[in-house]
C-alpha positions as CSV (number, residue, x, y, z in Angstrom):
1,X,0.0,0.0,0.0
2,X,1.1,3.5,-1.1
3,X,2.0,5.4,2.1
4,X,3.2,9.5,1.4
5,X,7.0,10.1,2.4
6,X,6.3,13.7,3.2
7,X,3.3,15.9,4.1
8,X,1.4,17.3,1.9
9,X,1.7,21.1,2.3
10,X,-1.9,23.1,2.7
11,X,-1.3,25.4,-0.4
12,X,-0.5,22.3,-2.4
13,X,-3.9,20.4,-0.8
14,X,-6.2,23.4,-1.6
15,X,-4.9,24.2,-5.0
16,X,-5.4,20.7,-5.6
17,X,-9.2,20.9,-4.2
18,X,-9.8,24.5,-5.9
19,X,-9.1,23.2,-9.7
20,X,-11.7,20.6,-9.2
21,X,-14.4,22.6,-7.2
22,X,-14.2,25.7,-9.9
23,X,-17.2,27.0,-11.1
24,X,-18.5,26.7,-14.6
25,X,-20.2,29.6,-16.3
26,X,-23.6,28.6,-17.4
27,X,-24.4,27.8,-21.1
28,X,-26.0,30.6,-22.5
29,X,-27.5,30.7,-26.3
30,X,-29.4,33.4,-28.1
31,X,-33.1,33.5,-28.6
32,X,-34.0,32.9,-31.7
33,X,-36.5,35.7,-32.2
34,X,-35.4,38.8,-30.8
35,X,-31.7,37.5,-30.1
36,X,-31.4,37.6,-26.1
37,X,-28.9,35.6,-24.2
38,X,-31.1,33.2,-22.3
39,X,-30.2,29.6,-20.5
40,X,-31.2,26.5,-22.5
41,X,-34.7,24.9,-22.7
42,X,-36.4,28.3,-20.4
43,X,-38.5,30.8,-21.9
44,X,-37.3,34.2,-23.2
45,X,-38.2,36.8,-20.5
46,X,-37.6,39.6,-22.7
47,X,-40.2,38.3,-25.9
48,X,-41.8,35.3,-24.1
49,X,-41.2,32.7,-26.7
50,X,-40.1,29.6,-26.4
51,X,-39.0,26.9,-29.1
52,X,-40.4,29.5,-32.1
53,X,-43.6,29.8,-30.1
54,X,-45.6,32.7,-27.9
55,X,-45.8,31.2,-24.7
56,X,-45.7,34.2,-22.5
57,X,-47.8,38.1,-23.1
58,X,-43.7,40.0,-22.7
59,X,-44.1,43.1,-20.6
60,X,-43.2,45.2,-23.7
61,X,-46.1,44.0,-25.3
62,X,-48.6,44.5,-22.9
């Protein structure tokens, strides 16, 4: 069994830790009617549509 001849500094251990526990930024695509970044498979707030499709009466609008 592998046993560690020396000990493993803190910097090293949370450098280590921080690479893998990084945040991703979310996936973001345009709408395809008026063009507003918006988060996959959620309605546009900004027009209301949602896969070519009113869904939602957009504040502008109304």
């Amino acid at each position: 069994m592998a046993v560690p001849k020396f000990k493993v500094s803190k910097a090293r251990t949370r450098r280590r830790r921080s690479i893998n526990m990084r945040m991703t930024a979310p996936n973001l695509i345009s709408c395809s009617s008026c063009g507003n970044k918006i988060l996959r498979h959620r309605v546009c707030p900004k027009c209301g549509f949602y896969k070519g499709q009113q869904v939602l009466e957009s504040v502008e609008m109304a």
